[in-house]
N, C-alpha and C positions, 0 to 999 in steps of 0.2 A: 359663082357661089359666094354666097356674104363670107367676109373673114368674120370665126366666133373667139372670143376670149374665156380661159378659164370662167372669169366672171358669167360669161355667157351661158356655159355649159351649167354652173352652178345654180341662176336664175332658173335655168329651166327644172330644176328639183324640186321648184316651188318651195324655199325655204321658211317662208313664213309660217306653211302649214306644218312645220316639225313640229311643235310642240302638242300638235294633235296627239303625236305616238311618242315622243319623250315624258310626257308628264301623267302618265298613267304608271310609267314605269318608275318614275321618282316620286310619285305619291305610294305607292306601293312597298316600296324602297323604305322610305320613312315609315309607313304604318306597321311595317314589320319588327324596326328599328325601337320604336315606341312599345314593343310588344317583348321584348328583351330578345328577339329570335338569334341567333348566333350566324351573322352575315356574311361571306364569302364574298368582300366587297371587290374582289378582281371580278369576280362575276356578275357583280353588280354592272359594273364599267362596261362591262364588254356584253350586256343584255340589253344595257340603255343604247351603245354604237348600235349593236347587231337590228337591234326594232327602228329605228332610224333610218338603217342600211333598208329594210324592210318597206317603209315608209316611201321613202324613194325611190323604189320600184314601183308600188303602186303609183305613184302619182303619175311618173312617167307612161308606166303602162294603159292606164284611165286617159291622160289626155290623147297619147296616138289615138283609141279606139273611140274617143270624143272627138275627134275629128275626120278620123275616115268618116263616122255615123251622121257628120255636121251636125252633132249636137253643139259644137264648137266650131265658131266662123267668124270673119271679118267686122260682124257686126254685135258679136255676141260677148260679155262680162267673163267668158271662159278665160281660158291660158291661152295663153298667145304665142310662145313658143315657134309655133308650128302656123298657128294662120297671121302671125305677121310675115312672113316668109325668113325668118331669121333662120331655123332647122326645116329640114326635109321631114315629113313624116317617117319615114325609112329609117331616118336617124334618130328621131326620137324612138321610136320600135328596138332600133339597135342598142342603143342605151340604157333602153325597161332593160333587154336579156341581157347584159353583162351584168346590170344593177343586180339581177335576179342572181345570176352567177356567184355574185360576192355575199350577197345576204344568204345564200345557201351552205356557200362554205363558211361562213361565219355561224352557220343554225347548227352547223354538223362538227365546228369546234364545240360549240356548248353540249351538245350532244356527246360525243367524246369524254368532257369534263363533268358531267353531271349524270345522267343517266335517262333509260327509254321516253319516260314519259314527255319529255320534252319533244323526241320525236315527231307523238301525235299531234301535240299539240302547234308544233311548228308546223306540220303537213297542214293539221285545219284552217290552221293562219294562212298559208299558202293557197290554197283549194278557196279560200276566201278574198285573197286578193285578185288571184287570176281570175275567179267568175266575177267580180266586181261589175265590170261594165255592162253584163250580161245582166243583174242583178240590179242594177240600177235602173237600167232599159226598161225591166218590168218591177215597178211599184215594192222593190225590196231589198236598194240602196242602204237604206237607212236602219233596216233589222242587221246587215253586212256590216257597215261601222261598228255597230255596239258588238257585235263580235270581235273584230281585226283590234277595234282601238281600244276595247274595254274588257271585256270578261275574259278572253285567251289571254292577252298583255300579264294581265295581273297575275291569271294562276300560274303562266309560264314564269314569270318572275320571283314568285312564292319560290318555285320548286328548284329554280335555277340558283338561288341564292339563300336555300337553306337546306334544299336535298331532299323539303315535302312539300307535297302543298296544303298549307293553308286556304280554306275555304274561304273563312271570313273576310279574304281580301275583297269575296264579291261586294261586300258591304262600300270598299272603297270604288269599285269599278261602277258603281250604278250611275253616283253623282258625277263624278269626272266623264261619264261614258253618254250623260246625255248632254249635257254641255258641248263635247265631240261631235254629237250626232246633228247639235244646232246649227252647227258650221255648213256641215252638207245643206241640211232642211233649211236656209236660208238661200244658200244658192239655188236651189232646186224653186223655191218659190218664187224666187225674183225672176229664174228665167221660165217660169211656166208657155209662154208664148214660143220662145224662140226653141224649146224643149218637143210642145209640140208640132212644129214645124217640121222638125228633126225627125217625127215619126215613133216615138220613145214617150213610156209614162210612168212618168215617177210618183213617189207616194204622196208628194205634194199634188200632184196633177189629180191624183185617183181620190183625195179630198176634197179640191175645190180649193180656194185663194183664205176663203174668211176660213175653214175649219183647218187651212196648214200653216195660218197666221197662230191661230190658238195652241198650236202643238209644240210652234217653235216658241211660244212666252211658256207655256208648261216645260220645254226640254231647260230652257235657262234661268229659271225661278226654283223649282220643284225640288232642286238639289240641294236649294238651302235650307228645309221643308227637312229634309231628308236628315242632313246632318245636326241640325237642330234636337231630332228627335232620337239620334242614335247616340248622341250626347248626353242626352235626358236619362235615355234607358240605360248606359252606362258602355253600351257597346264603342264609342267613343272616348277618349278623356272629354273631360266637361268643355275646356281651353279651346277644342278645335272648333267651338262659336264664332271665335275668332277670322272665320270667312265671310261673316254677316260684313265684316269692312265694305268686302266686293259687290253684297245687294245693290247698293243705287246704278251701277255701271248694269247689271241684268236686267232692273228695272227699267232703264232708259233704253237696250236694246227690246226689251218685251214692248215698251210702250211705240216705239219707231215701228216695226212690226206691227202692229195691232192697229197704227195712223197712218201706214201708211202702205199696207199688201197693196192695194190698185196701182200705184204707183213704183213703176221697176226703178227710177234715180231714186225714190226715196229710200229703199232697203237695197241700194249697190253695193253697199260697204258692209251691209250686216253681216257677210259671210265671214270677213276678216275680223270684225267688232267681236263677233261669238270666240274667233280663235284665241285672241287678245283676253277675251273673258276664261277660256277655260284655261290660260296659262296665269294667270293672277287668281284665281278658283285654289288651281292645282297648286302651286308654288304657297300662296299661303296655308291652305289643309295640310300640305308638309310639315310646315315652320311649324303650325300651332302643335300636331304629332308629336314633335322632335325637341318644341320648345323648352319644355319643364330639362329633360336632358343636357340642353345645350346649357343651361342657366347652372344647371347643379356641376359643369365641367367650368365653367368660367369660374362659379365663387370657387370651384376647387383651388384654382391656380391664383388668385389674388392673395 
């Protein structure tokens, strides 16, 4: 058996894709923050750890069951984990259910501190992770993310860290949550071949190459469309324009996509490009939220 290093174990969480489910929760965070809402910032902390904690099970759990299904193999842009021979499948499996173990007792602290509705809402996140692969297998991956990463995130967030919920955070969960969904929808396109090999049809596959090229320049373009307009109508401060910074980087992955779906090296990286993009998306629609705030704290103190 390979000797594995911390390091090793840690790779295998797929760390790159954290900011998938951290920055719904820190954009939400801020949009509340901006809204004078009265923050329970311990709660804050430990809803950003706990969705993370969250994160990390799925991903764990998704590749075991991408790989018994060999939708994930020696020759495939999947995780590798498990088909470089570094981890046993077993072991990765073993690791989903303790990960799952601590994100639950981490769901049932907040729960504890907050009250029922968290609950359901942690059950549905849950019920959503676990069917995931099952979910993905048939053509409804991608409706699953904008759940798990976007619209539960948020109102669980609302309610964990101010005792209601807030609806309006759907407003923030739309943009950040198709950005999120581009991530998936570019892996799912580039591996269409080796996907159906695998016996499994994703929604990319149940489009076709050129109409899930289009969906993925719509998931990463459309958001700025979005916030543009909710700026306009005042549903936004005006300031969180201020993400238009990030268009040319969405525009260059839309354009990569759209030159190059026939081609699987050409969109190899788009899966990680998208994630890159929804955590510079995310991280600036914060700052601009939070910005006016932060400015009227500085000249306070000069």
């Amino acid at each position: 058996m390979n000797k594995r290093t911390i390091k090793d174990w840690f790779i295998a969480t797929r760390p790159w894709s954290f900011p998938a489910s951290a920055m719904p929760i820190i954009v939400s965070i801020a949009y509340l923050f901006s809204k004078n809402a009265a923050i329970n910032w311990y709660m804050a902390v430990w809803t950003l750890i706990g969705m993370v904690l969250f994160h990390i099970t799925g991903n764990l759990w998704s590749d075991y069951f991408d790989f018994k299904k060999k939708v994930d193999d020696t020759d495939t842009f999947g995780a590798t984990s498990i088909t470089s021979g570094l981890f046993q499948a077993n072991e990765i499996r073993n690791f989903a259910i303790g990960m799952l173990v601590v994100s639950v007792l981490s769901g049932l602290g907040i729960l504890y501190c907050t009250g029922l509705p968290i609950l359901w809402i942690g059950m549905a996140g849950a019920v959503c992770m676990l069917l995931y692969p099952f979910l993905k297998y048939n053509a409804l991956g991608d409706l699953d993310i904008l759940m798990t990463f976007a619209f539960l995130p948020t109102i669980g967030t609302s309610y964990a860290i101010t005792g209601a919920i807030d609806w309006s955070v759907l407003y923030i969960a739309l943009p950040v949550g198709l950005i999120t969904d581009g991530i998936l929808h570019a892996n799912n396109t580039r591996d269409m071949a080796t996907d159906k090999r695998a016996g499994i049809v994703t929604m990319a596959m149940s489009m076709g190459k050129k109409s899930a090229a289009w969906l993925y320049a719509f998931e990463v373009t459309f958001p700025y469309l979005w916030i543009v307009v909710c700026a306009v109508m005042g549903i936004f401060k005006f300031h969180t324009i201020l993400v238009l910074i990030t268009l040319p980087m969405a525009i260059k992955c839309a354009k990569t996509m759209l030159k190059g779906y026939n081609d699987t090296n050409a969109i190899a990286m788009l899966d990680m490009q998208a994630a890159q993009l929804q955590m510079l998306f995310s991280f600036t629609l914060s700052f601009s939220l939070i910005s006016d705030k932060l400015f009227n704290l500085l000249f306070s103190l000069m």
